[in-house]
N, C-alpha and C positions, 0 to 999 in steps of 0.2 A: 309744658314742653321746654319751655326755656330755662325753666328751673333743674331742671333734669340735665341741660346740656352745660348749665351751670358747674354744676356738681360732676357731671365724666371731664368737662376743663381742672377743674381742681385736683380731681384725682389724677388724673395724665398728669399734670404740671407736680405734684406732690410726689409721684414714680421717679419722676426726672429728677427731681430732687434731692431725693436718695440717694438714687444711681450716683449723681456727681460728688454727692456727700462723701459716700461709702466709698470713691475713687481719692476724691483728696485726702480722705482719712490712712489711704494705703501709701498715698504721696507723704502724707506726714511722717507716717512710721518708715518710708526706707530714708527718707531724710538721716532722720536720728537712729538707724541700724549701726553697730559697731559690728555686727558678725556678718561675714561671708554668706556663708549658708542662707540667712536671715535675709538680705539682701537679695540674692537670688530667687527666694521663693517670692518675693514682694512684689520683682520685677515681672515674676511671671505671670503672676496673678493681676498685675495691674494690664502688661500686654493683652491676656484674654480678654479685661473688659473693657477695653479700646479697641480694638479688634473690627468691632462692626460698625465703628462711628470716625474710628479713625487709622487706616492701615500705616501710614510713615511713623506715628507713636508707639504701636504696639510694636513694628519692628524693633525701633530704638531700645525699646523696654526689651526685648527679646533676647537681642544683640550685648545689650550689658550684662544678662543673667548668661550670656556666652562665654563672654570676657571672663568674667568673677569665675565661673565652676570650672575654665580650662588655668585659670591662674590656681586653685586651691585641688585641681584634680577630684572636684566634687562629681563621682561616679554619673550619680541618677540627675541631677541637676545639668550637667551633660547632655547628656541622651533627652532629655526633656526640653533644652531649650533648642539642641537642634531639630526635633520634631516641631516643637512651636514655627521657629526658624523657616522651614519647610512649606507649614501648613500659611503661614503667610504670605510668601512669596509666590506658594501657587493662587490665592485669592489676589496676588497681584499680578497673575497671567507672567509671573519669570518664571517659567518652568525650568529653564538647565539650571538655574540656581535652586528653586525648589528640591530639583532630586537629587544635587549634594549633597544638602543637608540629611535627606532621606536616608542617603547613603551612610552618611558618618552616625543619623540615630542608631537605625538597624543592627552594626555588628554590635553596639552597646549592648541592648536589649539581647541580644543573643546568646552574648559572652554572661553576662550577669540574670538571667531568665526574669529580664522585667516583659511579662507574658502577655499585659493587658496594653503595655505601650509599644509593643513590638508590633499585636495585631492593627493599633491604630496606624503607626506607620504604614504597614499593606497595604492597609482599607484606602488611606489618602495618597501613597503616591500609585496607587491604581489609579484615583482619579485624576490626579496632574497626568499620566498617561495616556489615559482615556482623552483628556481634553487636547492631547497632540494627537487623536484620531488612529490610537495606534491600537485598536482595541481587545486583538489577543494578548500583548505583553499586559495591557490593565487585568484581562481575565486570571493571569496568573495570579499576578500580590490577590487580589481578590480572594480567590480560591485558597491561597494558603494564609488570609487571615481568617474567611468562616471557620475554620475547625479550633480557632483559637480565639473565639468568639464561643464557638459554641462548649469550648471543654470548660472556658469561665461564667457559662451559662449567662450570660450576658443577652438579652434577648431582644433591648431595645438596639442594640448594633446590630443584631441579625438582621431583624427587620428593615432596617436599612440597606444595610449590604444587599441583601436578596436582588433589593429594587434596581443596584446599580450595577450588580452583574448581570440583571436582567437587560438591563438596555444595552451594554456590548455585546450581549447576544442576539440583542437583536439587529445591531448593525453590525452583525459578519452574518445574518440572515439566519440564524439559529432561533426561529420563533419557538418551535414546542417546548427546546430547554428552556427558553426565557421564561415561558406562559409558567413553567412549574414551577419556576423559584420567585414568580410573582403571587401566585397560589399560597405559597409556604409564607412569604411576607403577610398574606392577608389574615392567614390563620393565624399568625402570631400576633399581629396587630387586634385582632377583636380577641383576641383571649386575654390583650392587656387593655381594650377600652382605648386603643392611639388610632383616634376619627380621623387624623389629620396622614396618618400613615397608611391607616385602607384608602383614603383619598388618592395620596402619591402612586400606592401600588397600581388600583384599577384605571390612574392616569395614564401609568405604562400599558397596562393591560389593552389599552381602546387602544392606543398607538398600530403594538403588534398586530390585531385583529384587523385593522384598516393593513396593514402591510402584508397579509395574510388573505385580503379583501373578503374577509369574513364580516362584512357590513352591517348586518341583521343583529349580529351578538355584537359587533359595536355598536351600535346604536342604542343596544339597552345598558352596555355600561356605561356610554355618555350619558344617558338619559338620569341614569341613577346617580352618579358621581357628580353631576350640576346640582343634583336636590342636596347632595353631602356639603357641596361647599358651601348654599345657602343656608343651610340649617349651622354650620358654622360658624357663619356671618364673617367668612374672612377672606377680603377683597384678591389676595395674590392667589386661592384658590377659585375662587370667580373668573379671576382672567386666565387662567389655567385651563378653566373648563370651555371659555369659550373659543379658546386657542385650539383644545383638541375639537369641537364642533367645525373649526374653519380645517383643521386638516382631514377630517373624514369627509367634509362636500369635497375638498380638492381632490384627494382620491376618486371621487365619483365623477370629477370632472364638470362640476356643478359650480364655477368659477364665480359668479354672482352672490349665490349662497357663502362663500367660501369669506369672499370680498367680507358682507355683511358679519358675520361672525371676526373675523379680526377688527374688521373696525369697533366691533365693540367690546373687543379685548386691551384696544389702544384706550377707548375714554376711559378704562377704569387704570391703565396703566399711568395715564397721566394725572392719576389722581392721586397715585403712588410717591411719594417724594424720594428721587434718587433713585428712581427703580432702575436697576440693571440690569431687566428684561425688554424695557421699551426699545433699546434697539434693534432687539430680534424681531420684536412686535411692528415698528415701521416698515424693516425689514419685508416683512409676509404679507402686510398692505402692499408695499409695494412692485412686490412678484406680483401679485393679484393684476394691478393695474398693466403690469406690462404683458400679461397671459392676455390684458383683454385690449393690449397696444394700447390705450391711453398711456400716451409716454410722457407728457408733459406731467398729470398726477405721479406716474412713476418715478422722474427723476424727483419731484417734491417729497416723498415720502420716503426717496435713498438717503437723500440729500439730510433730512432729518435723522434717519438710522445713522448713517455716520459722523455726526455729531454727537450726537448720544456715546457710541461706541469710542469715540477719541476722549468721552470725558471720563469712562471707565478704563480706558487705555486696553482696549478688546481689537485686538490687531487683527484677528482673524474675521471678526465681524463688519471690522472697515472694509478689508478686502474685498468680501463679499459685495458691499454697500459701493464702491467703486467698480465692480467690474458688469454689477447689473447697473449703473447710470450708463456705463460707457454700452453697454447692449441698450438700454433706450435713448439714447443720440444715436445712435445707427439705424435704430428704426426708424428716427427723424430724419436720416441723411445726414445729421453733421460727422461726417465721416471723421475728418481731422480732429476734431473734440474727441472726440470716440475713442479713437487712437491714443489721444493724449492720455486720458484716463485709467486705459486699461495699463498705459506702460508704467503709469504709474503704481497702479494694482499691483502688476509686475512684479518690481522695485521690493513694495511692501512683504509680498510673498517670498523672495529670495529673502529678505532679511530673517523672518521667521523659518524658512527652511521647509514651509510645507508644501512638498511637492506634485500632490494630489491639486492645489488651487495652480500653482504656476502651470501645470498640465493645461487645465481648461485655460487661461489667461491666454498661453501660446496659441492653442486651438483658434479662440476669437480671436486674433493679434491675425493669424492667417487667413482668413477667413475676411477679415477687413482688409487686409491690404489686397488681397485676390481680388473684393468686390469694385476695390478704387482702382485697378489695376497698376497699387504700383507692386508688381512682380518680387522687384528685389528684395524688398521690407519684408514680403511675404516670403520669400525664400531663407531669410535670415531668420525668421521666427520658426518655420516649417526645420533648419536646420538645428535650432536650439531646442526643440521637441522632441526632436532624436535624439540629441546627445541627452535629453532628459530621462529618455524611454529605453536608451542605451544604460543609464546611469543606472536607473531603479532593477533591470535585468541582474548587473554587473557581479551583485554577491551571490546568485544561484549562479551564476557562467564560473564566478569564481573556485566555488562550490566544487562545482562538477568537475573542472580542471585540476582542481587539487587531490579529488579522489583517482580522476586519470592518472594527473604522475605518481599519486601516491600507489595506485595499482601497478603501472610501468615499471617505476624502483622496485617493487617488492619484486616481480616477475623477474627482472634485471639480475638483484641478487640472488635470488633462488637458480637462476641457470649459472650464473659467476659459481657459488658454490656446489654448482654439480659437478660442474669444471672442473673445480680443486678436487672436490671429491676422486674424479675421475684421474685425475692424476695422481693425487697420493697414492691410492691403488694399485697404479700403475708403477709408479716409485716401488712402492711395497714388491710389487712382484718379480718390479729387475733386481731388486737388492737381494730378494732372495735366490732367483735365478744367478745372482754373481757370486751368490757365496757357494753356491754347486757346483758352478764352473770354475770357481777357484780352487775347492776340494781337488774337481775331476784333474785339474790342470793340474796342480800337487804331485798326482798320482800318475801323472803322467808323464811328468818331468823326472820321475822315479824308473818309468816303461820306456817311456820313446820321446827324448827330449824335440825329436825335431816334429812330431806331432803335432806336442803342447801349444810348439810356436805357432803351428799352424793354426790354431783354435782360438790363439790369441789374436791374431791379426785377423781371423773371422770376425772374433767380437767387436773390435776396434770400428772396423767397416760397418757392423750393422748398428754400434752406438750412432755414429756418425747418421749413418741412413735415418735412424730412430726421431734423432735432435732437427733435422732437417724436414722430417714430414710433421712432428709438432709445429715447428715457425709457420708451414704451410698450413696447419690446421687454426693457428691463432690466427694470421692474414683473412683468411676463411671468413672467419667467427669474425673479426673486426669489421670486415666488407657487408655481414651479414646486418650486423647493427646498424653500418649506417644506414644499410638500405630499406631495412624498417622505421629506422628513426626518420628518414628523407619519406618516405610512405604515411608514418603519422601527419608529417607537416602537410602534408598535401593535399593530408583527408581533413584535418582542421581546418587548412583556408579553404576548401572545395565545399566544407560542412557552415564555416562566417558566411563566405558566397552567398550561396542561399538562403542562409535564414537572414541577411541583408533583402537579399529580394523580396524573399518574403513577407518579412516589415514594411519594402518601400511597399511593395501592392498592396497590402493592408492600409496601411496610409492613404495612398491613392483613392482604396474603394470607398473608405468610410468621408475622405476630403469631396469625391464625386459625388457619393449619394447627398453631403451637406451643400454641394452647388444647387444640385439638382430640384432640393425643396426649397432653397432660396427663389429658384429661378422661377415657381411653380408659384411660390408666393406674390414674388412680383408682377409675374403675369395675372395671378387671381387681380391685382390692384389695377392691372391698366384694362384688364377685361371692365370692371365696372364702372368704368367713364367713356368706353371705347365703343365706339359705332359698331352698328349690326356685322357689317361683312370682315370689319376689323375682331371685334369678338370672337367669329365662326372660327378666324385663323386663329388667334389666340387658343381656343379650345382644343385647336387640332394639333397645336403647339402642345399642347400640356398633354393631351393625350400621347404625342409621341414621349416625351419627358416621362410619361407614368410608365410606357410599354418599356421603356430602354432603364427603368429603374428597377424589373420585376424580369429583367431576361437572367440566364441562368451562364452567362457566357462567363459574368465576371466572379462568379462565385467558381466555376467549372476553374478560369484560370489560378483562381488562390488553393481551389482543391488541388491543382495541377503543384504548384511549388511546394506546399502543407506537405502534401507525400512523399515531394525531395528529401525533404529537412526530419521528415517522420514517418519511415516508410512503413513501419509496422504498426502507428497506432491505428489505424480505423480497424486493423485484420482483426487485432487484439480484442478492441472493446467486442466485435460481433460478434467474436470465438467464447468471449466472458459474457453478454449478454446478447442476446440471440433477438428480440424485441425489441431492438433499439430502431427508432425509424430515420429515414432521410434526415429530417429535422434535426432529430436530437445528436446525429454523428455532426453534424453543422453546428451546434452550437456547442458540442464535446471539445471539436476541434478549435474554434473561437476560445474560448475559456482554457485550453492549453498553450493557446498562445497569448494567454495572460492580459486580455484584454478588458476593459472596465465593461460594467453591465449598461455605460450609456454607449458606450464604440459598438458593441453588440447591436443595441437599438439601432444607433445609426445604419450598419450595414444592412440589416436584416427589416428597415424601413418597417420598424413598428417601434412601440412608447417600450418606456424602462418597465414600467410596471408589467407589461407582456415575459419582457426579456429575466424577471423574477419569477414569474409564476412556471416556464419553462423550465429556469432551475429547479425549481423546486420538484418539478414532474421528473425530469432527471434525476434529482439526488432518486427519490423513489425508486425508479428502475434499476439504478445502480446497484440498491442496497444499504444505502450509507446511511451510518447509524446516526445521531446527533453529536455525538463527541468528536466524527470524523469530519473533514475538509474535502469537499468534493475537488477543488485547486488541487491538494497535495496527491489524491485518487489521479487523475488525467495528469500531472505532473508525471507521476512517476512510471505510467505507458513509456 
């Protein structure tokens, strides 16, 4: 055995060996390069193979073969070092420098039909996209690099790609598309013998079907997909597998189980050197612990996650790792710690800009200062959630505004030019009505001069009359305008009004129902230390607390403002679907007022996972195909 272990030391250390050989040997030859060209392919090739051992060198190598092809206007050398450029920056989490470079490869590639680096660009700044959570705009590049994949027949790209448009499908809730282009990855991958790419695919696969809560058929692709990575023998698929085992018990709500399975996705994690998974992996230990309130394991195992995540420089996974310490010192009481941390969170999330984390951050920030009563903290955070929730609205308000005046002008000028119309016309036919009268008057001044005069000072009077009832017709038409224009303004702020109300009640409901299981929770805590006749009240407490959580008063009031602000959608949807029940006009109406599927939960006091499987019963009755958005459908009622 030891001879054996001998012998994979030497060969490991002898791979190494090479490796660094075959690298200074590339250092040697740009050294002694006298040509450009020469030069830049060196540099690029020596960045790729630094790349996974060292991201600041490969940039620098990157960055010189920048320099050199924009000094000699080296076309494809170009385009290839700022895709390299690109693809490094995004494995260094800079995405807005990432997708400049994306930017300046692309129109290369387009302009000069380099076809095969044009599709790599899509395929990777889909994924710098994806990794800002924005996962339609990644569907696109996606989408238009498969066919450019697929015309180069290129098949181990496919296979890939498949997998990773699969998963932004499946977080905009798009399971069946997903399910098929993970299908299509599988058969491609056993027709080329890639074990490690059926792996990745059926990894997605067990995901969706847990998100689908189709349990039974995940369980037999976990099952089978654990014997894949053992017969492998390769540890980051091991802890792969045991990762998705801890997210199907967490589905089941089998939190123990769940527990067990990440923890032993961490031993093998840390057996990893540098793995830049273990801080997801602390991470999920220690959601675990705080689902099961051990808070002090919890903040140990954040506390670890963001360490990890600051040595990868994974801003979003700190975030994370800070804003669940600061929720377990709240369940310990340390309120003011609590605070500290999450403003901190805060802080980090304004810097990156992602406004989906600072959402929830403000929520807690509220939510804590409400429970320490200090009010004003709390109204300062509750006031910055609005102006957030105002923000993210702002480019559909804007939208729609622009298509207003753009409709108002068009209307505006189409009656301006009927106007003219109407007058030229009008023009035309005194012009000609005076040259008759000027004939008649000719011939009259021929017959009976003092007639003519007479006919003239007729005309003269009725010019006059004519000129004067026009001013009274423009005064008219000016009064007219303002008084529609003053009538839009009125219906605008009458129409902000209420969908202000609206919001704040919305607010209000989902802020109350969040009191309410606090308070419910608390109570649960003092109930089991609490004497017999103390308990009885306690109970009778929580039962009123359940009854005033499940009355229909304060849904009745949101339905009451909803149909200010939207008088015609409920008519609509039951006039289009006639089977739609109480429920689903309730959460039609939520989902058009564009609220997340956890604000849903909250109001409607059941889990997210309820509040998905709902949608999904919806989309059904709607009709909506998979390419469609059921948002864009209730949007546009």
């Amino acid at each position: 055995m030891r001879a054996l272990l001998t012998i994979l030391a030497c060969l490991f250390l002898t791979n190494l060996l090479v490796g660094q050989s075959a690298l200074d040997s590339l250092k040697a030859e740009l050294k002694q390069a006298r040509d450009d060209t020469t030069r830049i392919l060196l540099s690029q090739q020596i960045a790729r193979k630094t790349s996974a051992f060292n991201l600041d060198t490969a940039i620098a190598m990157a960055q010189h073969a920048r320099r050199w092809s924009e000094r000699i206007n080296f076309v494809r050398g170009k385009a290839e070092a700022y895709y390299q450029l690109a693809r490094l920056y995004t494995m260094q989490n800079q995405l807005d420098t990432a997708k400049v470079y994306f930017q300046r490869s692309i129109p290369i590639c387009l302009a000069h039909g380099f076809s095969a680096l044009l599709a790599d660009n899509y395929w990777f700044l889909g994924n710098a996209i994806s990794n800002e959570d924005n996962y339609p705009h990644a569907a696109e590049y996606y989408l238009k690099a498969i066919p450019l994949f697929d015309s180069l027949h290129d098949e181990r790209s496919l296979m890939a790609i498949y997998i990773n448009y699969a998963w932004v499908m499946s977080e905009t809730g798009k399971y069946p598309e997903a399910s098929q282009y993970l299908y299509r990855s599988i058969r491609l991958a056993e027709k080329n013998n890639q074990k490690q790419t059926i792996f990745d695919a059926n990894h997605e696969l067990a995901y969706i079907l847990v998100c689908m809560e189709n349990y039974p058929e995940a369980l037999n692709v976990l099952k089978a997909n654990e014997k894949r990575a053992i017969a492998l023998d390769d540890r980051d698929k091991i802890s792969i597998a045991a990762g998705d085992f801890a997210n199907y018990y967490g589905g089941l709500g089998k939190t123990d189980s769940s527990l067990y399975y990440n923890l032993k996705d961490l031993s093998i994690q840390l057996q990893i050197e540098n793995s830049k998974d273990l801080a997801l992996v602390y991470n999920n230990v220690g959601s675990d612990y705080l689902a099961m309130k051990d808070y002090h394991k919890a903040i140990e195992y954040f506390q670890a996650s963001l360490a990890s995540s600051g040595q990868h420089r994974n801003t979003y996974n700190q975030i994370l790792s800070l804003t669940q310490i600061g929720e377990a010192y709240q369940g310990l009481g340390e309120f003011s710690r609590a605070a500290s941390i999450q403003r901190n969170a805060l802080s980090l999330s304004h810097e990156i800009g992602n406004a989906q984390l600072t959402e929830d951050i403000l929520r807690n920030l509220d939510s804590l200062y409400r429970q320490t009563r200090q009010y004003e903290l709390a109204y300062q955070a509750l006031q910055s959630l609005n102006e957030l929730l105002d923000s993210t609205e702002s480019v559909e308000k804007n939208k729609q505004m622009a298509e207003l005046q753009a409709r108002y002008e068009s209307e505006k000028q189409a009656k301006e030019i009927a106007v003219q119309k109407t007058e030229i016309l009008g023009l035309e036919a005194q012009n000609t009505k005076e040259r008759t009268r000027k004939i008649v008057a000719f011939l009259g001044l021929l017959i009976l001069g003092t007639l003519s005069m007479w006919i003239i000072n007729r005309q003269r009077l009725k010019i006059r009359k004519d000129a004067e009832i026009r001013q009274q017709e423009q005064r008219a038409l000016k009064a007219e305008k303002a008084a529609a224009e003053l009538a839009r303004e009125q219906l605008e702020s009458e129409l902000l009004f209420k969908q202000k109300e609206l919001t704040s009640h919305t607010l209000h409901l989902i802020q109350k129902n969040e009191l309410l299981e606090e308070l419910k929770s608390r109570l649960a805590s003092m109930k089991q230390s609490a004497a017999s006749n103390t308990a009885r009240e306690i109970a009778k407490i929580d039962h009123l607390i359940d009854f005033d959580r499940y009355q229909d008063e304060d849904w009745e009031n949101f339905k009451s403002y909803f149909n200010q602000v939207h008088p015609e959608f409920e008519s609509q949807l039951k006039a289009s679907y006639r089977d739609l029940t109480a429920n689903d006009l309730k959460l039609a109406a939520l989902i058009r007022m564009n609220l997340s599927s956890k604000q849903i939960a909250t109001i409607n006091n059941v889990s997210t996972l309820a509040v998905k499987k709902a949608r999904y019963r919806l989309r059904k009755k709607l009709n909506i195909t998979e390419e469609e958005s059921l948002e864009d459908l209730l949007m546009a009622l």
